[in-house]
Backbone bond lengths (Angstrom), bond angles and torsions (degrees), N, CA, C in turn:
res aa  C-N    CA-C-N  psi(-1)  N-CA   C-N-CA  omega(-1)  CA-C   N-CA-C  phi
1 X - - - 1.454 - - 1.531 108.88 -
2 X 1.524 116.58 115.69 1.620 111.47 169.14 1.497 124.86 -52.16
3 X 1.077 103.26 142.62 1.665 113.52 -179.39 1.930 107.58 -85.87
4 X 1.455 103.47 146.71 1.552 95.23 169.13 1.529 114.33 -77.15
5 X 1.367 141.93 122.73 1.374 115.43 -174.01 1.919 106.77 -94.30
6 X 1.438 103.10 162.26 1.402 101.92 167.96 1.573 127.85 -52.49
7 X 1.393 127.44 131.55 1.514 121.41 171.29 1.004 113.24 -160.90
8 X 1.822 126.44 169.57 1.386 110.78 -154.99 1.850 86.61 -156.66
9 X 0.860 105.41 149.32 1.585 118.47 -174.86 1.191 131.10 -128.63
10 X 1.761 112.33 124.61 1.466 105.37 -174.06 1.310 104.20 -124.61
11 X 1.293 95.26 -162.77 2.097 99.22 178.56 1.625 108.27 -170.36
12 X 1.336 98.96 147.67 1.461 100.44 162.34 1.674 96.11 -137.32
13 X 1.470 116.11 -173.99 1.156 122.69 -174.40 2.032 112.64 -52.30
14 X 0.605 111.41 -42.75 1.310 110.10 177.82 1.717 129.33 -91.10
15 X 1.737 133.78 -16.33 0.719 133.34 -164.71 2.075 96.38 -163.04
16 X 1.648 90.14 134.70 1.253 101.89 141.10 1.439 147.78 -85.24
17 X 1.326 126.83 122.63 1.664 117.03 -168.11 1.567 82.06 -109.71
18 X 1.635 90.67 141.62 1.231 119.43 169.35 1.443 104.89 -130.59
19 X 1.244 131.85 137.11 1.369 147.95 -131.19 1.890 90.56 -156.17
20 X 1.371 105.28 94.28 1.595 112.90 170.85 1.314 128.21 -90.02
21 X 1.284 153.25 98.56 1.660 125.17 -172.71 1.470 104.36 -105.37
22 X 1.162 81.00 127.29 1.870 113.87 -171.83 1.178 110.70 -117.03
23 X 1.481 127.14 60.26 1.215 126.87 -179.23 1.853 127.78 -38.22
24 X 0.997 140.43 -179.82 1.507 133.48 167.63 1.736 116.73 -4.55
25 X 1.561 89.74 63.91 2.214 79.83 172.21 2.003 68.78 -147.78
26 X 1.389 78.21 156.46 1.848 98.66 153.86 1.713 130.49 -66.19
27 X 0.934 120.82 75.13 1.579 118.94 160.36 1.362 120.90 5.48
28 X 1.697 106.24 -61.19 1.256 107.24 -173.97 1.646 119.16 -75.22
29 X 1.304 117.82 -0.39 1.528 127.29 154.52 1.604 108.89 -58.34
30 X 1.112 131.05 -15.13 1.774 119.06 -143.52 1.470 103.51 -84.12
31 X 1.281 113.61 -167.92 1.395 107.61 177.45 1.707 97.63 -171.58
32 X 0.670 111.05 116.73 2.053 130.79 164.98 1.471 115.25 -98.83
33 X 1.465 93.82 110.76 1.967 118.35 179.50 1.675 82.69 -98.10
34 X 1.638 105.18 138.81 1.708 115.82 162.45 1.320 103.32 -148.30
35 X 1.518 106.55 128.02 1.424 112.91 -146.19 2.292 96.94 -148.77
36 X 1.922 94.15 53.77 1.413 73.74 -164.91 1.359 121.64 108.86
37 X 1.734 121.19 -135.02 0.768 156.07 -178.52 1.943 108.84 -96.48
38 X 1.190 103.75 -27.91 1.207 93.18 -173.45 1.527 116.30 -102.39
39 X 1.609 131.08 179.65 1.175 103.19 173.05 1.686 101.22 -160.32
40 X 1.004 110.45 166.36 2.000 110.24 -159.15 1.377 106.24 -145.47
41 X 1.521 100.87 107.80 1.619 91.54 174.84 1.458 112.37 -129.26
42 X 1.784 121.75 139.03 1.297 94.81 -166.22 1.873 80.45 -162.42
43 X 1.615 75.19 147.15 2.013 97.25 -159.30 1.619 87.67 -151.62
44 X 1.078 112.02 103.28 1.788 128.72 -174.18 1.705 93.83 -59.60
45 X 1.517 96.57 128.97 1.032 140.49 45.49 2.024 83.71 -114.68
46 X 1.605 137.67 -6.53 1.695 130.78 -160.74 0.826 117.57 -94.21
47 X 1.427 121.85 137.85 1.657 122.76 178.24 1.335 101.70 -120.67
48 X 1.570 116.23 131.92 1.641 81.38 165.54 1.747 84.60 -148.81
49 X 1.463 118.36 122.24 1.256 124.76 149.42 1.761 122.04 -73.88
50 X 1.671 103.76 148.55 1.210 110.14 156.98 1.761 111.33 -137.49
51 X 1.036 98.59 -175.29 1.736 126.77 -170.15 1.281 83.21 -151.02
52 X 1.757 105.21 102.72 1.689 111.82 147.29 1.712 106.47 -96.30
53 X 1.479 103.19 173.37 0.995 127.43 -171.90 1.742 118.64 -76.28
54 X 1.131 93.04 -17.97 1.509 108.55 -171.51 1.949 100.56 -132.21
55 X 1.529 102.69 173.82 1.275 113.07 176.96 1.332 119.58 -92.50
56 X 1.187 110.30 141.58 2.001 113.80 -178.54 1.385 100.80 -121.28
57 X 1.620 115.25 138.06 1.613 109.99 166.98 1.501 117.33 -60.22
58 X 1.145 131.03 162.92 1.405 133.64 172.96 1.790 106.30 -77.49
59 X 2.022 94.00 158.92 1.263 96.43 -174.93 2.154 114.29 -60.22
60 X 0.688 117.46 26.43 1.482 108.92 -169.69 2.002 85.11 -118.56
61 X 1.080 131.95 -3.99 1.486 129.06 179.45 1.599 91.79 -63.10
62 X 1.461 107.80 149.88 1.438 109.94 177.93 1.350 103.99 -91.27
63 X 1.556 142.78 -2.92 1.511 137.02 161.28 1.798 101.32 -81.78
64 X 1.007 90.36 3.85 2.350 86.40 -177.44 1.645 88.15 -76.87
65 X 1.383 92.76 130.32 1.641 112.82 151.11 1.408 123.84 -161.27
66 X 1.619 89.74 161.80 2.050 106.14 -155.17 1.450 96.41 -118.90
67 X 1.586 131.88 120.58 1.823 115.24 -155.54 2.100 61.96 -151.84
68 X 1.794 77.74 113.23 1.927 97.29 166.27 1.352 112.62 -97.20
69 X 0.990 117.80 139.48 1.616 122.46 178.69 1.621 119.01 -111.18
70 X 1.139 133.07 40.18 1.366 139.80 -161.48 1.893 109.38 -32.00
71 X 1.174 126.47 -47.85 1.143 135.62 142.92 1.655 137.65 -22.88
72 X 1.312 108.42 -42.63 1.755 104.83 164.76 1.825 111.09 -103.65
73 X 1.373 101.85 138.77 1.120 122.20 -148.27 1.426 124.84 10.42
74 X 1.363 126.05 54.73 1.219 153.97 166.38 1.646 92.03 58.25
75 X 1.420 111.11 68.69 1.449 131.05 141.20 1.631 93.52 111.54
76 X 1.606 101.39 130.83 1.370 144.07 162.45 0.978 124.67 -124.24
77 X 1.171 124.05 131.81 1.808 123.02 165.22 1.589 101.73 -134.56
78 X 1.406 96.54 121.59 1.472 94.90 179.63 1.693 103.73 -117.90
79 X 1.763 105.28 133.80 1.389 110.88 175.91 1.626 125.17 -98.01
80 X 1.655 109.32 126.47 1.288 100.95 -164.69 1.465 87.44 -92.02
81 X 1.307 113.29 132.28 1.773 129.32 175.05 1.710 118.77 -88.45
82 X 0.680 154.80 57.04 1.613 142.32 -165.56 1.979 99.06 -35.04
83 X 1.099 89.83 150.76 1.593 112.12 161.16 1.043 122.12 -91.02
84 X 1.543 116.59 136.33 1.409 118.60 -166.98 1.298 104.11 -74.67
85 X 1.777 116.64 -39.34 0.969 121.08 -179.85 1.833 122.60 -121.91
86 X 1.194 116.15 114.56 1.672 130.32 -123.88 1.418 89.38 -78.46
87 X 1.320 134.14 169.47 1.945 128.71 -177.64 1.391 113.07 44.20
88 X 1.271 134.91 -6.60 1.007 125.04 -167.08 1.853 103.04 -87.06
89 X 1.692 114.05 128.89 1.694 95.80 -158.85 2.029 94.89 -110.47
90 X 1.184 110.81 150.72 1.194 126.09 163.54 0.835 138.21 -52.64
């Protein structure tokens, strides 16, 4: 059964950061569904869906990026999301 993992979310006008902690698993296992509004991230044993309020481009946008931090609390990956629609706040 997947676990929810800890994460924390910010924003400025152009991008959502989503901030995952994925303690002791490999990063390069993970996988990001972007579907819209919704969004799916999942790095075995964590799953964690959301439903934002607003629209995010999908991971194939050339501003999408995945920046792992193995170092804070023994693994982060935080995803910078672009906004579909730019100033618009959460």
């Amino acid at each position: 059964m997947p676990i929810k993992p800890k994460f924390t979310i910010k924003q400025d006008d152009e991008f959502i950061f989503l901030a995952v902690t994925i303690p002791y698993v490999r990063a390069s296992n993970s996988e990001v569904v972007i579907d819209g509004q919704d969004v799916m991230f999942y790095c075995k044993p964590y799953l964690l869906r959301l439903h934002l309020p607003g629209g995010v481009e999908n991971d194939e946008h050339p501003s999408f990026r995945a920046i792992y931090d193995p170092n804070t609390n023994n693994g982060v990956i935080t995803l910078h999301l672009p906004k579909v629609e730019k100033g618009f706040e959460f």
